[in-house]
C-alpha positions in Angstrom: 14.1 12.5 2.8 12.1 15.2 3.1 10.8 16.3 7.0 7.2 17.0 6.1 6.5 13.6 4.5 8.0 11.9 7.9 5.3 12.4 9.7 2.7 11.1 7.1 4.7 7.5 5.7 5.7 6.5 9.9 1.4 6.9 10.3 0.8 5.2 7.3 3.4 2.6 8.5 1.6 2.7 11.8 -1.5 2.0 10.6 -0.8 -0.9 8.3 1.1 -2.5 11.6 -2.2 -2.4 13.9 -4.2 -3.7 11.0 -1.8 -6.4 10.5 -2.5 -7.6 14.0 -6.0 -6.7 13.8 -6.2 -9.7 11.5 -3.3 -11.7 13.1 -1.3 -11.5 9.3 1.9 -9.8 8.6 1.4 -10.1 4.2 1.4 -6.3 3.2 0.8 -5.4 -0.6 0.7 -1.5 -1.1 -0.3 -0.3 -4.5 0.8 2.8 -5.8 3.7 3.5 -2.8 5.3 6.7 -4.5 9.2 6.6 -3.8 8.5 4.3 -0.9 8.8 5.8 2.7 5.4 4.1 3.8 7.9 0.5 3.0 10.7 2.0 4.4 9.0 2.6 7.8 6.5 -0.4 7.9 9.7 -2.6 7.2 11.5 -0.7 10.1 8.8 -1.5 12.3 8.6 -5.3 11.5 6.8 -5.7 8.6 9.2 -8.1 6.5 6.7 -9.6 4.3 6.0 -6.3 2.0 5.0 -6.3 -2.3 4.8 -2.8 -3.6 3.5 -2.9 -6.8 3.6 0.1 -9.3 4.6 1.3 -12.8 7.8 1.2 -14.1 9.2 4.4 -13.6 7.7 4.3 -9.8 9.9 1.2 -9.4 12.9 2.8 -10.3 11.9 5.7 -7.7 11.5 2.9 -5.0 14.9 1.1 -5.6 16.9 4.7 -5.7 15.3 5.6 -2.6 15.5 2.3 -0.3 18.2 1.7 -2.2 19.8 4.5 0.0 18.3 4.4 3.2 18.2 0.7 3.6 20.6 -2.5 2.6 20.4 -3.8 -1.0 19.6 -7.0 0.6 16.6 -5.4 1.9 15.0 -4.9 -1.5 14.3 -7.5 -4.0 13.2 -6.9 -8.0 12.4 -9.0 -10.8 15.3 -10.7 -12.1 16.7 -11.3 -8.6 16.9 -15.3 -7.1 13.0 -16.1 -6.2 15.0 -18.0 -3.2 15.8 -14.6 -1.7 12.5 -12.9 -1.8 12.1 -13.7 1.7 11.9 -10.5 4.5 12.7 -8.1 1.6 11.1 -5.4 0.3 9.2 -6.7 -3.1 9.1 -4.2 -5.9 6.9 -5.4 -8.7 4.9 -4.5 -11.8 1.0 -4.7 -11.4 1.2 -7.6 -14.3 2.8 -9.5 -11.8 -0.1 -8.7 -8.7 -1.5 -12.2 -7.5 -1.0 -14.0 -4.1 -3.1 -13.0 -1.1 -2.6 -10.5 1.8 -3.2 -9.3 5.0 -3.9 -6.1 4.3 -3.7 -4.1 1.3 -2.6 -0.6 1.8 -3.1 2.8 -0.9 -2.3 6.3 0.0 -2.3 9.1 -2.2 -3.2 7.3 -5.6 -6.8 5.4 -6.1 -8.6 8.8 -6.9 -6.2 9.6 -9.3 -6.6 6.0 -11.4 -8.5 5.7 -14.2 -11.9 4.3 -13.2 -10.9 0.7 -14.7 -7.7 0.5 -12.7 -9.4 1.4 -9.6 -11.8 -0.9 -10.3 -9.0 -3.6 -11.1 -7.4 -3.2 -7.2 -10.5 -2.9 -5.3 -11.5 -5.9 -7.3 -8.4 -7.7 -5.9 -7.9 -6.6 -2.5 -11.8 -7.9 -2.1 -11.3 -11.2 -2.9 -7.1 -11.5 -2.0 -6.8 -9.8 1.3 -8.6 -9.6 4.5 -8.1 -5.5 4.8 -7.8 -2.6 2.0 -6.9 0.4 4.1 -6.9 4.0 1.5 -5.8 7.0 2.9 -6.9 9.1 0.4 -7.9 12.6 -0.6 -11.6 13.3 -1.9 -11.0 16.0 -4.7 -11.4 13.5 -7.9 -13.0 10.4 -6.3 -14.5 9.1 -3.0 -12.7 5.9 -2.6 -16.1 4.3 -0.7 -18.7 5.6 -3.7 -16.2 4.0 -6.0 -16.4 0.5 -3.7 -19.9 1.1 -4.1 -20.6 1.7 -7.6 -18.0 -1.7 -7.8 -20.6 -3.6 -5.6 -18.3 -4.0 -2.9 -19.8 -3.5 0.6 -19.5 0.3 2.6 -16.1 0.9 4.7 -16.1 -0.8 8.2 -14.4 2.8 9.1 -14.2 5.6 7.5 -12.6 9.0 9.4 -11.0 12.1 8.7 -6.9 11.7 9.0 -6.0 13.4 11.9 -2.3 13.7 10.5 -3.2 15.3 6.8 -6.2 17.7 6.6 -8.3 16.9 3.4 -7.3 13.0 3.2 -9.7 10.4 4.4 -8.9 6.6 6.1 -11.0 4.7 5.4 -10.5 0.6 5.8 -13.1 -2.5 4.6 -12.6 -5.4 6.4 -13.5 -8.4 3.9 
């Protein structure tokens, strides 16, 4: 794992903990999760009931990496016994996204979506969670004129990370 991206995934884990008990909920969807340290950590600090969802090949980057840094019964994948789904990590397709969450978390990937898929997720997390937190950067998209534009109400907060110059936190409460 590299150092620098230490720092960054045990804030984002961080985060998604206090807004967890913000809303007195533990269910944590993140979309777009990369290889999976933000998981990794949020899992390490209690966070057992945790989907990722993302495209295939991000899948296969999540179950290599947890897949090393954690037990294999930590992780659980379509095809595996729904029975066991329990306090692992769930790694799924975004054809499979449905249920309702806590909080839904997205670092590093709305801006980069194509306007429908944004549109898609914010669409869900507004009506399936209580929280969409986005820690995001600003160059393509602002993830709140996006929420706009979707009808969806302003940010409750909205600041500049402290922990990554250029990237913005910003969290609606629904």
């Amino acid at each position: 794992m590299c150092i620098r991206d230490r720092p960054w995934s045990i804030y984002q884990a961080w985060r998604t903990l206090k807004l967890c008990q913000l809303v007195n909920g533990s269910r944590v969807l993140e979309i777009g999760p990369g290889i999976g340290r933000g998981a990794y950590y949020a899992f390490a600090l209690g966070l057992t009931d945790y989907t990722t969802i993302d495209l295939p090949l991000g899948i296969v980057g999540q179950a290599l990496f947890l897949g090393s840094v954690m037990s294999p019964d930590d992780i659980w994948m379509m095809g595996d016994d729904p029975e066991l789904m329990d306090g692992r990590i769930k790694l799924l397709p975004p054809p499979l996204l449905e249920g309702y969450y806590d909080v839904v978390v997205n670092a590093s990937s709305l801006p980069e979506m194509t306007v429908p898929q944004m549109k898609e997720y914010m669409a869900f997390s507004s009506t399936n969670a209580k929280v969409l937190y986005s820690l995001n950067h600003e160059v393509h998209k602002r993830v709140s004129e996006m929420a706009r534009i979707f009808g969806m109400k302003e940010p409750s907060l909205r600041f500049i990370c402290s922990i990554n110059p250029g990237f913005v936190e910003e969290i609606f409460i629904f």
